[in-house]
N, C-alpha and C positions, 0 to 999 in steps of 0.2 A: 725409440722403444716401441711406439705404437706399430709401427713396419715391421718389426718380430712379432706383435700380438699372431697376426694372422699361420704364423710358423706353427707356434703351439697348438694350435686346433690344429695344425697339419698334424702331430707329434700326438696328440688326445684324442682325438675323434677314432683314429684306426684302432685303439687300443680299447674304448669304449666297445667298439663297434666290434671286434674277435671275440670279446665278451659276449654282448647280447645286440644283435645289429638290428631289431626291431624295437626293442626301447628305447634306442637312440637313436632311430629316424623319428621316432612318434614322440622325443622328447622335443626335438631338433625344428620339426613340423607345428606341432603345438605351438613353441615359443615364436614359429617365426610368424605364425597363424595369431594370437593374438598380441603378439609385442612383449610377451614375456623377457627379454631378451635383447639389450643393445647391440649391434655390433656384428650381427651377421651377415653372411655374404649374401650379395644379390641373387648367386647361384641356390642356394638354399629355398628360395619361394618356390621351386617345385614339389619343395616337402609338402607344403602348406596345402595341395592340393587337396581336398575333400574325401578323390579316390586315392591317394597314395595314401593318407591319413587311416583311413577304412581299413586296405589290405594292412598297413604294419599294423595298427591295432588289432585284426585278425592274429596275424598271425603271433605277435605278442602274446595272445591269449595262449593260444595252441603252444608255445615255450615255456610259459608260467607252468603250465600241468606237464608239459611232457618231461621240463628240467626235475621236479620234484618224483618222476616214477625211476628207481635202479636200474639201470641199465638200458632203460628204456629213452633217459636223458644221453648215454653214451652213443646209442642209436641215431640218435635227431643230430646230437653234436657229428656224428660221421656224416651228415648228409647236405650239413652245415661248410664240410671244408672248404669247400670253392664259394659257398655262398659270400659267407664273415669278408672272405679277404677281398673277395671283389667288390662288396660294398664299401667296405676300408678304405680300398682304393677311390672306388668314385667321390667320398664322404671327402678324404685328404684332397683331390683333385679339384673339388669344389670351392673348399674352402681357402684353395691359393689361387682362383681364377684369374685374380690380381694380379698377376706375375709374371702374362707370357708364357712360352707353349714352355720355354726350358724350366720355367717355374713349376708347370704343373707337371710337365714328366718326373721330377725329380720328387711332388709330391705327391705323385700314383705310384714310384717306385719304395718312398717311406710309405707310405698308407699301407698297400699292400704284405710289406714285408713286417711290418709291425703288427697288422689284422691278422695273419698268420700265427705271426708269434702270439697274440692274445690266445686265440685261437687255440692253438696248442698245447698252450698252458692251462685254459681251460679244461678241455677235453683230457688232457690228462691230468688233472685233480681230480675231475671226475671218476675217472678209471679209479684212483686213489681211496676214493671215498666210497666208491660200489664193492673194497674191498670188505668195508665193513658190513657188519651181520644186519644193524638194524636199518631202516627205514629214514629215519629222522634226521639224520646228517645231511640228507638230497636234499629236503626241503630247508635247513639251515644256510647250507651252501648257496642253494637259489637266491634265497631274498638278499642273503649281504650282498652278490652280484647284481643284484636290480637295483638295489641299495645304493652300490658302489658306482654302477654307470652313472644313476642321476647326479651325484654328489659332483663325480668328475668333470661332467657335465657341465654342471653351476658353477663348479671351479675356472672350468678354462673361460668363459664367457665374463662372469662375474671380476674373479680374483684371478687373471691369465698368469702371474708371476708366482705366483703359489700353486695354480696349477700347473705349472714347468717344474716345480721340485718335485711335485708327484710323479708326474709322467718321467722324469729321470731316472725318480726310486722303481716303481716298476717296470721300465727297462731293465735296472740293472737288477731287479730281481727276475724277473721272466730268464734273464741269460743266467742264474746262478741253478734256477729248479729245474730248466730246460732239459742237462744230463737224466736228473734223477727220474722228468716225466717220461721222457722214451725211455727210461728201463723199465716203470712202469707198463707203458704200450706193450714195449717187446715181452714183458712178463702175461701180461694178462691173453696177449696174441698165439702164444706158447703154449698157457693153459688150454685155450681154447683147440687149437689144431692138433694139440696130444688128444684129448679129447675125443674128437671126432676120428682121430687115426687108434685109436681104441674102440673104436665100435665095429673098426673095418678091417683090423689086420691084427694078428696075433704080436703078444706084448716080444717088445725089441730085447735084444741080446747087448752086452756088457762091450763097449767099441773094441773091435781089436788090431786096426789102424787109427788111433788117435792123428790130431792134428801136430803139424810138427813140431809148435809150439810148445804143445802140453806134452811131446813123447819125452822131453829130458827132465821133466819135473813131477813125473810117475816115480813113484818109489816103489822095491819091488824086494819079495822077500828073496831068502835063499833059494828058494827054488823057481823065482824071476816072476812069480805070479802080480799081477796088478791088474787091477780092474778101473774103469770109467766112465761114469755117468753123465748125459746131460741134467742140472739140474738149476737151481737160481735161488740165491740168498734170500732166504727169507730177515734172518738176524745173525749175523758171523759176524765177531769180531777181526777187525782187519779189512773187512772186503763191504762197498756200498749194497745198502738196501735193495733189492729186489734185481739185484748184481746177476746177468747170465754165466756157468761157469760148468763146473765138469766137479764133481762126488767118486774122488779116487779112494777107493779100499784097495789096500792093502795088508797083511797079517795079521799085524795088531793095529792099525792105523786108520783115520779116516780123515781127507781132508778135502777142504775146496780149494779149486784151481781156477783163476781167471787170469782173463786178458788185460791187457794193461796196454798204454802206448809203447811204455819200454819195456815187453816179453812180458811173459807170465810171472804171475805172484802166487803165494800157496796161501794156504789161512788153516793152521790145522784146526782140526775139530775135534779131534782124539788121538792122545797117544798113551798106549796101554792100556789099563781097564777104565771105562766109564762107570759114574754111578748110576746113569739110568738113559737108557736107549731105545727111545720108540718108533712107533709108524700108528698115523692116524690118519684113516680114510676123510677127505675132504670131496668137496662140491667139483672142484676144478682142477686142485691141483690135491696130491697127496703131500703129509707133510712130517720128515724126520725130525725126530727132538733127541741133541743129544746132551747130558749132562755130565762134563767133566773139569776137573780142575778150577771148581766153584763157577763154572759157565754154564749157559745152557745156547745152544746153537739151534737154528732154523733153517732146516734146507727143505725147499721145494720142489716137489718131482710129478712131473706131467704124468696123467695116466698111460700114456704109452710106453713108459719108462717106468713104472712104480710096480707091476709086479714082478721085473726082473730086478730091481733093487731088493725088494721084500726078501725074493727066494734067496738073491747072494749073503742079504743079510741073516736070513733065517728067522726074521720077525714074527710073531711078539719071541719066541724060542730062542733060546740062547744058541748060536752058528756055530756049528761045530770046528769052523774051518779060518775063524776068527777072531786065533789068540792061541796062547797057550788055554791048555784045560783049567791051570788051578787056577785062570783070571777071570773064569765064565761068569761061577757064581758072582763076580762084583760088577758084572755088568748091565744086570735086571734086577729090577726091584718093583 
């Protein structure tokens, strides 16, 4: 069993280390600096060095405040990407120097690929949590993650078999949120670049080459009309959280359209008259609410796309051209 200890610091340290890779050289250096800590590698006494100790506790510093400012933590984490994982790497590589060159390739090839995944999941929590309005959530976020490295830390060194149930649970939770954080990325990447292609080019027209995906699951009145939008689930029943997809109107109808591995899927959002259907200007993204059939749905539409949804909609005004007349009045309120 002791010949596995050194595996799990291969398995915890990269994972620490996509987290916050400066707390956990200056945890790692400290302990190997004053004996905190049985059982580390020989490799590890370069932490201990005076000047490596200095720069990580620098830079340490500069993470604590830049983690706790909106989006300003998203910033550092992007500048972070090669950083995290290539520490990971070395940090895994170290800690199996024991092993031979096949030992250590195989733990720069985990380190690396686990730092990454930390990494990513990181960063995109963060994206998650800069959706929110207030302030206080970055700084909550930060400390439990500073929190959590040192914890994991003491675990693997301290208690190494109880820190393998951890390190197993967050593997297999990093691979369950992994979808939903790049939909985050692609969501918030989206707002951003509609954005800025609204500043520069006049708002986009309704596609009228869809994908071929999405051309057989348009629905189209008698007179073949259907429209389609880029747009991204905010909350629709049927389709994942901040879901990339396509805002089809049609007659009386509105629905979302996404990708799936096996073809597209639909998720209606209205059929017939709604009881209440809006558009409220936002920071990034604008954002549809519509209420029907005791639901209320949440679709997102990048500025480059929101004021031609507006006009086909005819927002806040009831559309003339969306619905029969006697179902207008039941669809504003």
């Amino acid at each position: 069993m002791e010949n596995l200890a050194p595996w799990i610091s291969v398995l915890g340290l990269p994972i620490a280390s996509g987290v916050n890779l400066y707390a956990t050289v200056l945890v790692l250096g400290l302990s190997q600096r004053f004996g905190w800590a049985e059982g580390l590698p020989q490799a590890f006494e370069i932490l201990a060095n005076p000047i490596v100790l200095t720069v990580a506790g620098v830079l340490y510093v500069l993470e604590f405040f830049a983690d706790k400012i909106p989006f300003l933590d998203t910033l550092w984490d992007g500048l972070h990407t090669f950083i995290r994982p290539a520490g990971a790497a070395f940090l895994a590589v170290s800690a199996a120097a024991d092993y031979g060159p096949a030992g250590q390739l195989l733990a720069m090839l985990l380190g690396g690929a686990l730092g990454l995944g930390a990494h990513s999941a990181k960063a995109g929590a963060r994206l998650l949590v800069n959706t929110s309005p207030e302030p206080v959530s970055n700084s909550i976020v930060s400390v439990a993650e500073d929190f959590g490295v040192v914890g994991l830390l003491v675990l693997i060194y301290a208690y190494p078999w109880a820190a393998l149930g951890v390190v197993l649970g967050l593997i297999a939770l990093m691979a369950a949120v992994m979808p939903m954080l790049f939909r985050v990325l692609r969501f918030l990447l989206g707002g951003i670049g509609g954005m800025m292609a609204s500043w520069f080019g006049a708002p986009k027209a309704a596609l009228t080459e869809p994908p071929d995906w999405l051309a057989g699951l348009i629905p189209r009145d008698a007179a073949g009309r259907a429209q389609a939008f880029p747009c991204f689930a905010r909350r629709v029943r049927g389709a994942p959280r901040f879901q990339p997809g396509y805002l089809v109107v049609s007659s009386a109808n509105l629905q979302f359209v996404f990708k799936t591995l096996l073809g597209g899927k639909t998720a209606p959002l209205m059929e017939g008259p709604a009881l209440d259907l809006r558009f409220k200007k936002r920071l990034l993204f604008d954002t549809l609410f519509v209420t029907a059939g005791g639901k209320r749905s949440v679709i997102c539409v990048s500025k480059d796309w929101s004021a031609t949804v507006q006009t086909t909609l005819r927002l806040p005004d009831a559309p003339a051209d969306f619905g029969a007349p006697e179902t207008l009045a039941s669809r504003h309120t």
